[in-house]
C-alpha positions in Angstrom: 1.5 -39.0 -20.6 1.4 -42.6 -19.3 -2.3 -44.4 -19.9 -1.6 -47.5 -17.3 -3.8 -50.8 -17.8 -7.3 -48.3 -17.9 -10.2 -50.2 -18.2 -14.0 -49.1 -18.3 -17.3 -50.8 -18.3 -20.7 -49.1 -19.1 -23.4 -52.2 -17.3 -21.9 -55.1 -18.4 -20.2 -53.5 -22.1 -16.8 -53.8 -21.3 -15.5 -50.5 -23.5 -11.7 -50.4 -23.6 -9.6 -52.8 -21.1 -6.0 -52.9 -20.3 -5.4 -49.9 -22.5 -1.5 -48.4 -22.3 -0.3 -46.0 -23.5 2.9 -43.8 -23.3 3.9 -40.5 -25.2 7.2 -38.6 -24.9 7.2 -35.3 -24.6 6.9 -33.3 -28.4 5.5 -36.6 -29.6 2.8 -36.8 -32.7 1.6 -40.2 -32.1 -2.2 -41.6 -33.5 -4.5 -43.9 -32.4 -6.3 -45.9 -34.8 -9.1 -48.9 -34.7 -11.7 -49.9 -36.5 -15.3 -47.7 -35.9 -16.5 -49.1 -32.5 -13.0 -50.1 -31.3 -13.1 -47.6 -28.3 -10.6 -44.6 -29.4 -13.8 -41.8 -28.3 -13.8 -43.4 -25.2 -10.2 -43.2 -24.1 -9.9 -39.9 -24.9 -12.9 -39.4 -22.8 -11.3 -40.7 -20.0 -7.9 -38.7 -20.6 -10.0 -35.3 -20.7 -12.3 -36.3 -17.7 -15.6 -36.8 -19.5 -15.4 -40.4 -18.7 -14.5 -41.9 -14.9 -12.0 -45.1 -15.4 -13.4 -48.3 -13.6 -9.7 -49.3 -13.4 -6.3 -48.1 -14.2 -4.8 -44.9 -13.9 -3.8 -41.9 -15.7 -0.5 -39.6 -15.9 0.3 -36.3 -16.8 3.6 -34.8 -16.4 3.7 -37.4 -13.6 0.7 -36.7 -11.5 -2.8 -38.7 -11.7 -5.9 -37.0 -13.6 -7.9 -39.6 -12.9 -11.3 -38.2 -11.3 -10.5 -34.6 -11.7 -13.1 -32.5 -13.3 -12.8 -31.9 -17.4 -12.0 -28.3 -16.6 -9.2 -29.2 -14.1 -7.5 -31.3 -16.6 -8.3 -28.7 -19.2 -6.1 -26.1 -16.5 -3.6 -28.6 -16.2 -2.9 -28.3 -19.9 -4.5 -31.1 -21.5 -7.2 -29.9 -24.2 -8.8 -31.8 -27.4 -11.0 -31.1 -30.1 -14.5 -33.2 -31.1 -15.1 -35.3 -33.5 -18.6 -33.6 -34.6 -17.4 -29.1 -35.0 -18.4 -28.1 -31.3 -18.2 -24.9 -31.2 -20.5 -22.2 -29.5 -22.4 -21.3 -33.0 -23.9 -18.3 -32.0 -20.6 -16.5 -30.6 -18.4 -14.7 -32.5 -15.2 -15.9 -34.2 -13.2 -14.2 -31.6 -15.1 -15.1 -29.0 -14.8 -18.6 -29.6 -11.4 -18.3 -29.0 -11.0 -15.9 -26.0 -13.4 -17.6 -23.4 -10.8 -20.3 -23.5 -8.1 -17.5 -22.3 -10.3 -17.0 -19.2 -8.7 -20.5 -18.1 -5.6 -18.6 -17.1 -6.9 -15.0 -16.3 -5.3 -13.4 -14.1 -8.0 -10.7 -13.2 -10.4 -12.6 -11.2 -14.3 -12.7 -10.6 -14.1 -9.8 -8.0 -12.5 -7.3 -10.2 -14.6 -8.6 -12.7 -17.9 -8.3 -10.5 -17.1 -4.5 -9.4 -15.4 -3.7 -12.9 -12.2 -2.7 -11.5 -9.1 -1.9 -14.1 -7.9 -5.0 -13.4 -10.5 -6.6 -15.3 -10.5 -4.3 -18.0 -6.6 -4.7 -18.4 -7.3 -8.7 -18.4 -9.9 -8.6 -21.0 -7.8 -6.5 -23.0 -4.5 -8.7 -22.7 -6.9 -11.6 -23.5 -8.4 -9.8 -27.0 -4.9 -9.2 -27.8 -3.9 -12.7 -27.3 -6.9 -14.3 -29.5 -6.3 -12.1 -32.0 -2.7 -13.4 -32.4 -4.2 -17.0 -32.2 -6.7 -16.3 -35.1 -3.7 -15.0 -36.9 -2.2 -18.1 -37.0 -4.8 -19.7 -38.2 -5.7 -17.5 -40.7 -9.5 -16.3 -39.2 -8.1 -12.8 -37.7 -10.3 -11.2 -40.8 -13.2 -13.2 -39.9 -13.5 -12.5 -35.7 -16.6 -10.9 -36.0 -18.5 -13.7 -38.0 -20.5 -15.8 -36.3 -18.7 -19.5 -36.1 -21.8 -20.9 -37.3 -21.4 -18.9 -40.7 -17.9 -20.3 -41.1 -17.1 -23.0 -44.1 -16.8 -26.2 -42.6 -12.8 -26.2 -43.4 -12.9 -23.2 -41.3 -14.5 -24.0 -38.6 -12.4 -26.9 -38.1 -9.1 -24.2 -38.0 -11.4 -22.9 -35.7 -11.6 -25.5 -33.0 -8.1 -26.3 -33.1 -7.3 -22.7 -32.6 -10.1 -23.1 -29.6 -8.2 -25.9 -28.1 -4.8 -24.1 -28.7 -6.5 -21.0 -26.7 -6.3 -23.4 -23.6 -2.7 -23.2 -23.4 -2.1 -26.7 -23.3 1.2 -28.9 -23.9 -1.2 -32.2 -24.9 -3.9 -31.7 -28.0 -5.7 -34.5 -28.3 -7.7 -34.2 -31.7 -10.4 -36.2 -32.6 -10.9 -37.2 -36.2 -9.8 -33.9 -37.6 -10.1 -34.5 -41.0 -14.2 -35.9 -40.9 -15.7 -34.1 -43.4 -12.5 -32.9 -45.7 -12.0 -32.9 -49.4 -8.0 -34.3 -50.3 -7.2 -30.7 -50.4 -8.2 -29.6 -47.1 -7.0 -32.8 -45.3 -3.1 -32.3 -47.1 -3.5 -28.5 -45.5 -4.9 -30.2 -42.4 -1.0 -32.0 -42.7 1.3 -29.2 -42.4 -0.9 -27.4 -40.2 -0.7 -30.4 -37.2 3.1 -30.4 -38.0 3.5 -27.0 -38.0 1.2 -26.0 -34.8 3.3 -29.0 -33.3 6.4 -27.7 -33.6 5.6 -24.2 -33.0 3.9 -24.3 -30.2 6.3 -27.4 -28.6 3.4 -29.4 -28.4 2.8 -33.5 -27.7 -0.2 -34.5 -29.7 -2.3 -37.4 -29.7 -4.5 -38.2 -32.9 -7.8 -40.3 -33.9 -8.2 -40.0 -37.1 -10.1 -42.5 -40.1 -7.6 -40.9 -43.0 -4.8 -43.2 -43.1 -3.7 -41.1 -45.5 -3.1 -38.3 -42.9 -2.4 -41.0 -40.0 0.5 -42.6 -41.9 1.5 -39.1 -43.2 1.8 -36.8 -40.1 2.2 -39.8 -37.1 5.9 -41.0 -35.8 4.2 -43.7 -34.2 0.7 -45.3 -34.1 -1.1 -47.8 -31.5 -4.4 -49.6 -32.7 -7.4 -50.2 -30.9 -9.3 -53.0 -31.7 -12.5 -54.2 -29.4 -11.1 -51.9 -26.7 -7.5 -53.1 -26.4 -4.6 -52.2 -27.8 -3.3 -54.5 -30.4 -0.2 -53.6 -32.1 2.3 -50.1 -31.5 4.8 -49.2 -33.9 5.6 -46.7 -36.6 3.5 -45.9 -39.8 5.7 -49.1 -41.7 5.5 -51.0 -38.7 2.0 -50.6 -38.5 0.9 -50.8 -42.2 2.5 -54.7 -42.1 0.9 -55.6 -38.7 -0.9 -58.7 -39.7 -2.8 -58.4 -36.3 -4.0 -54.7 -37.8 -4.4 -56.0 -41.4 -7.1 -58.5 -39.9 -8.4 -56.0 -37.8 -9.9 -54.0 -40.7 -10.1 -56.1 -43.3 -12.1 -59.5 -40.7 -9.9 -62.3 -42.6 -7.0 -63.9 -41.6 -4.0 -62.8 -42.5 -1.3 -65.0 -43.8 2.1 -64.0 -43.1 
């Protein structure tokens, strides 16, 4: 993914200008900035939520820009929230299989006149969540509402939503909000793992530096909506221009 000089204005806020970015394919690169700096908003803008007022957006070397969230979604871009989103009042495995539908290949017609095309897609796509849920460790809880779930598990739960979508770029936002030590050195292995498993690039916001600095090859900062320094975890962890960032002092060097 390229991010090329995006730029967006809410009125007269200006919320993120002359943001790039560019990740290589298998990639586990974060994003990092100071509460207000404008990391939410880009990845609003990479998933569609949010129109750019300037700049532009590749994927795998075609534009997303102005496409619809669920286009993007189809192309194989998907994310996670920072507050749990999921639908509550569905079941485990449902949370997981609507995102299959994405891909059906039994389509609304067969589904309409409940031909055995449909119920062979349906079928293919139970099998398939329940492999996902295996992963993540939920296969014994697929008839649970999500709502019931510990809040650890419901965050399993999202990711293994997103990873439903089939895509090859997880963006995940603030994964670890809410997480004891415990769960968020889980949390860890689990991002490398599903990484390299599932050949995926990932993109990361996250408030742990002990998890950013852990799990990221490289990180850019965001700081009033513009990227500030790019580097690797060392790199970044010296960055006077980052140091000042967070801490609002100079920084002598």
């Amino acid at each position: 993914m390229e991010i090329n000089n995006v730029g967006i204005s809410f009125g007269g806020l200006r919320a993120v200008s002359n943001c790039n970015i560019a990740i290589k394919p298998g990639e586990l690169v974060g994003l990092i900035g100071p509460n207000g700096a404008g990391k939410t908003t880009v990845f609003n803008m990479l998933t569609g939520v949010y129109l750019p007022t300037e700049g532009d957006i590749i994927f795998e070397g075609k534009s997303v820009v102005g496409l619809k969230p669920y286009h993007i979604t189809a192309r194989g871009i998907a994310r996670t929230f920072q507050n749990i989103r999921l639908f509550k009042d569905l079941t485990v495995l449902d949370n997981v299989k609507i995102p299959y539908h994405i891909h059906a290949k039994h389509g609304v017609f067969s589904s309409v006149f409940r031909l055995p095309r449909h119920f062979r897609g349906e079928e293919e796509i139970t099998q398939k969540a329940m492999e996902c849920l295996e992963v993540f460790g939920l296969a014994d809880k697929k008839q649970e509402l999500s709502k019931n779930l510990p809040y650890g598990q419901q965050r399993r739960l999202e990711i293994a939503r997103a990873l439903a979508a089939q895509p090859r770029l997880l963006l995940l936002d603030e994964p670890a909000a809410g997480m004891n030590p415990h769960e968020t050195r889980d949390l860890m292995e689990l991002i490398r793992w599903i990484r390299d498993q599932f050949h995926l690039t990932i993109l990361l916001i996250e408030h742990d530096m002990s998890l950013v600095m852990g799990v990221c090859e490289r990180i850019y900062v965001l700081d009033y909506g513009k990227v500030i320094a790019e580097g690797t975890p060392d790199e970044i962890k010296r960055n006077p221009k980052v140091i000042q960032a967070y801490l609002g002092e100079e920084v002598r060097v």
